[in-house]
C-alpha positions in Angstrom: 0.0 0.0 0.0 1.0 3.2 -0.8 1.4 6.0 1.8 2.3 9.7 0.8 3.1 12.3 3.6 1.1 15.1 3.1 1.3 17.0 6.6 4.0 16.5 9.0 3.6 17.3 13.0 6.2 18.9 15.1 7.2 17.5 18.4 3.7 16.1 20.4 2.8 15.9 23.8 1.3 12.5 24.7 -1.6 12.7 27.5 -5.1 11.0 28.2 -8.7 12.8 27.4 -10.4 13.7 30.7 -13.2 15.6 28.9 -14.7 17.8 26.3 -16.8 20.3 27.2 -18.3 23.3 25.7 -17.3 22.7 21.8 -14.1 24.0 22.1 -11.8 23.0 25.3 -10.8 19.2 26.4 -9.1 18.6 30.0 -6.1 16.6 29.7 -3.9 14.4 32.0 -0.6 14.4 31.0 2.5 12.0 31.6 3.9 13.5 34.9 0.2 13.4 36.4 -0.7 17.3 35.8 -3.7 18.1 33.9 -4.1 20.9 31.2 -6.6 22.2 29.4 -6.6 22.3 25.3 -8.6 23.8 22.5 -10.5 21.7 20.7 -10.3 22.5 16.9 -13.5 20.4 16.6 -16.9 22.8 16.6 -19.5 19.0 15.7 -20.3 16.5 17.8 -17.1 14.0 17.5 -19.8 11.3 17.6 -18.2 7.8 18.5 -14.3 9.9 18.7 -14.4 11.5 21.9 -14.3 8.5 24.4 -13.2 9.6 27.4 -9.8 7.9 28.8 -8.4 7.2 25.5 -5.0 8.3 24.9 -4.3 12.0 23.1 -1.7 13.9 21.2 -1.7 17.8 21.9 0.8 20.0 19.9 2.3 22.8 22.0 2.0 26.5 21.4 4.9 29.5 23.0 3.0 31.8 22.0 2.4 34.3 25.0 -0.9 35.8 23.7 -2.7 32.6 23.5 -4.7 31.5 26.3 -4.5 27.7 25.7 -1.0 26.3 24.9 -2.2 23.4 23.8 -4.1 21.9 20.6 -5.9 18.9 20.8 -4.5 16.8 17.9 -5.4 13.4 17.4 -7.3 10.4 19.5 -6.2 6.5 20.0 -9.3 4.7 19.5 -8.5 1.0 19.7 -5.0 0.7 17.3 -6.0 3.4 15.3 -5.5 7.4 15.4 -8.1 9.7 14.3 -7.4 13.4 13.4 -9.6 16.1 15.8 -7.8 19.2 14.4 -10.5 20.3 11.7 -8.0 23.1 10.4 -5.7 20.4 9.2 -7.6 18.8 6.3 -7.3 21.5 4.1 -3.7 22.3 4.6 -3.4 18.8 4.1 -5.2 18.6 0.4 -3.4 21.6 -0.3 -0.4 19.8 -0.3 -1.5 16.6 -1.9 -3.2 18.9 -4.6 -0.1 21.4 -4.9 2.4 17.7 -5.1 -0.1 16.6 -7.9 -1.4 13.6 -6.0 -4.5 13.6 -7.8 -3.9 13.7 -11.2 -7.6 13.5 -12.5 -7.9 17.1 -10.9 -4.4 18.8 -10.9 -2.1 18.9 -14.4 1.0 21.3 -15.2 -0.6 24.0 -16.0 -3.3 24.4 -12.7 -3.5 27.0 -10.9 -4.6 26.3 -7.3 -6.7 29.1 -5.5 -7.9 28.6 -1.7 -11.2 30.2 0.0 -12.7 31.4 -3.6 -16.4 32.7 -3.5 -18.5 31.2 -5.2 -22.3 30.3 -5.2 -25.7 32.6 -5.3 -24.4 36.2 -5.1 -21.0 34.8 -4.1 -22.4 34.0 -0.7 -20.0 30.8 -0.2 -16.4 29.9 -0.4 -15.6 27.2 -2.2 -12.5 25.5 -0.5 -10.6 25.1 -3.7 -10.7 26.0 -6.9 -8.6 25.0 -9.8 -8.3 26.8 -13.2 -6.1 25.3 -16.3 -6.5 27.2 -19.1 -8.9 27.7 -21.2 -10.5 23.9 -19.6 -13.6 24.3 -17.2 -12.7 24.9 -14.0 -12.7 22.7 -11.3 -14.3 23.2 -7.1 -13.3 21.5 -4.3 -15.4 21.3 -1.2 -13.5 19.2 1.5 -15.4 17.8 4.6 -13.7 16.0 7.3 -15.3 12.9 8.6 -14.6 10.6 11.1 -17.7 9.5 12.3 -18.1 5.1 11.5 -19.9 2.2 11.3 -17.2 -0.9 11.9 -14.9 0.0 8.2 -17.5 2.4 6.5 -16.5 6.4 7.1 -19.8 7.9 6.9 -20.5 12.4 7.3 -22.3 13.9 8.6 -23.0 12.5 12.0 -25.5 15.6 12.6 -28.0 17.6 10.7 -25.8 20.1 8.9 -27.5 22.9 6.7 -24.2 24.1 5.9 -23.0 20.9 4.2 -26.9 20.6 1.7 -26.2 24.0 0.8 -22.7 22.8 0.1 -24.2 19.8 -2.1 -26.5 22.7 -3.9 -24.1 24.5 -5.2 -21.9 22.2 -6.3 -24.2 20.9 -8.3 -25.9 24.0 -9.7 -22.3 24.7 -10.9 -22.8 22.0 -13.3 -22.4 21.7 -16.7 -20.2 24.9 -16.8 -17.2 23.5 -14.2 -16.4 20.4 -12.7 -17.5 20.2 -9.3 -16.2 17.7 -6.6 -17.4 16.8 -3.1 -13.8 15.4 -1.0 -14.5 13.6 1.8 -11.6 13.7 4.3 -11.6 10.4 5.6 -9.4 11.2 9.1 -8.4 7.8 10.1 -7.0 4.8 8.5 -9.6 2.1 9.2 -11.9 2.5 6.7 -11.9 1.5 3.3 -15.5 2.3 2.0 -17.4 5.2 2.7 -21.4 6.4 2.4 -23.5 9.5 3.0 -24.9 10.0 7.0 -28.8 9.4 6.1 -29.5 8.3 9.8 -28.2 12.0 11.1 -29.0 13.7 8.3 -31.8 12.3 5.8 -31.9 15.4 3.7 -28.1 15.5 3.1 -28.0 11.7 1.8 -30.9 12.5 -0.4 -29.1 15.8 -1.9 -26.0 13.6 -1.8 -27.6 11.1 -4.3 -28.8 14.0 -6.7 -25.4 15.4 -6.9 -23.9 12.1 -7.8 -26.6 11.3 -10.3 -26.3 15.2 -12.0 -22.3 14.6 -12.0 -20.6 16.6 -9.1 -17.3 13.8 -8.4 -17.4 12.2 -5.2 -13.8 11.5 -4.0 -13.8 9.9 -0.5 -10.3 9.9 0.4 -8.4 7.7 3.4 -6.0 9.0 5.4 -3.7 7.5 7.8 -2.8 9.5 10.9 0.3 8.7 13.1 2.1 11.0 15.6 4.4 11.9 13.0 2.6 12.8 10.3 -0.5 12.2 7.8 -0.4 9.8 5.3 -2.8 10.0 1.7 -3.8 6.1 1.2 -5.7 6.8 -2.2 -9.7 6.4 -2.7 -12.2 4.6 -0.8 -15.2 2.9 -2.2 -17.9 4.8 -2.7 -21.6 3.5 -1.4 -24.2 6.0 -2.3 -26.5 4.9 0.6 -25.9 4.4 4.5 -26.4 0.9 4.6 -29.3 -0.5 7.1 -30.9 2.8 6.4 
């Protein structure tokens, strides 16, 4: 199996979750016994990741004017680590976009552009959008997921308005650019992946009609280790949650 580095941490501080609370902060034991408290870089409900007592990686900030030192990075869950940093996706598909790691989307000649608006009355920002040439242009909407059911990644794992207007757009943009839906898959166990429709019926029915009106679908695994995070190529797509 192939494995390309496409973010790299610095040095991590290992420690054990105590608890999240309000969105945003997670109390932390560390190694010599003390307990901290970190941001969480995680706004949703982290359903099935946040189990309490499972070991942690936080990165370490010394940076006076912040008022937590520490970033919540990534969670053990059985033998496998799953990505809590939401920021990271995108700096990651930057890279793997920018290193030509998808060569269906990225050729010599593209232009990468981040945070481009886009939509009705520009009201949205797509995450990426590509331009070669005189060839239709291509947007990238990435959405981390790490919510499961045994090897299947599924998103979302709540009702997210944010993410059908998301699936909207994309496809109204059709037939005049290429629009693709990339699910950040941010853990390494799963090889197949399907829309949420227990959490969010609407988005798995708006998910089907972008597939069938031909907005791509690129659910791509990642591997995460204390080091670094690894692209581990597509995986397969199931246009339904099944059971549901």
């Amino acid at each position: 199996m192939n494995r390309e580095l496409v973010h790299s941490y610095p040095p991590l501080v290992k420690g054990i979750l105590i608890k999240r609370y309000k969105r945003f902060f997670a109390d932390i034991e560390l190694a010599d016994g003390s307990i901290v408290t970190a941001h969480c870089p995680n706004t949703g409900p982290m359903t099935g990741v946040c189990v309490e007592g499972s070991p942690v990686y936080l990165s370490a900030s010394d940076n006076p004017k912040r008022k937590l030192a520490f970033t919540w990075e990534m969670i053990r869950l059985g033998e496998t680590w799953v990505g809590v940093n939401t920021n990271l996706p995108n700096q990651a598909i930057k890279n793997a976009l920018v290193r030509g790691l998808f060569p269906d989307l990225v050729g010599e000649t593209t232009v990468v552009r981040s945070e481009v608006a886009y939509g009705q009355n520009n009201g949205s920002r797509v995450d990426f959008l590509l331009t070669r040439g005189d060839d239709r242009p291509t947007y990238i909407e990435v959405k981390n997921t790490t919510w499961t059911r045994g090897e299947i990644a599924l998103f979302p794992d709540t009702v997210t308005t944010r993410g059908q207007k998301h699936l909207i757009e994309l496809t109204d943009l059709l037939p005049n650019a290429e629009p693709v839906m990339l699910y950040f898959i941010n853990r390494g166990d799963c090889t197949s992946f399907a829309p949420g429709d227990s959490k969010d019926p609407r988005y798995g029915q708006l998910f089907r009609r972008a597939v069938e009106k031909g907005v791509k679908v690129l659910p791509c695994r990642f591997e995460v280790t204390p080091s670094g995070i690894y692209y581990l190529g597509l995986a397969e797509l199931l246009l339904q949650e099944p059971g549901v």
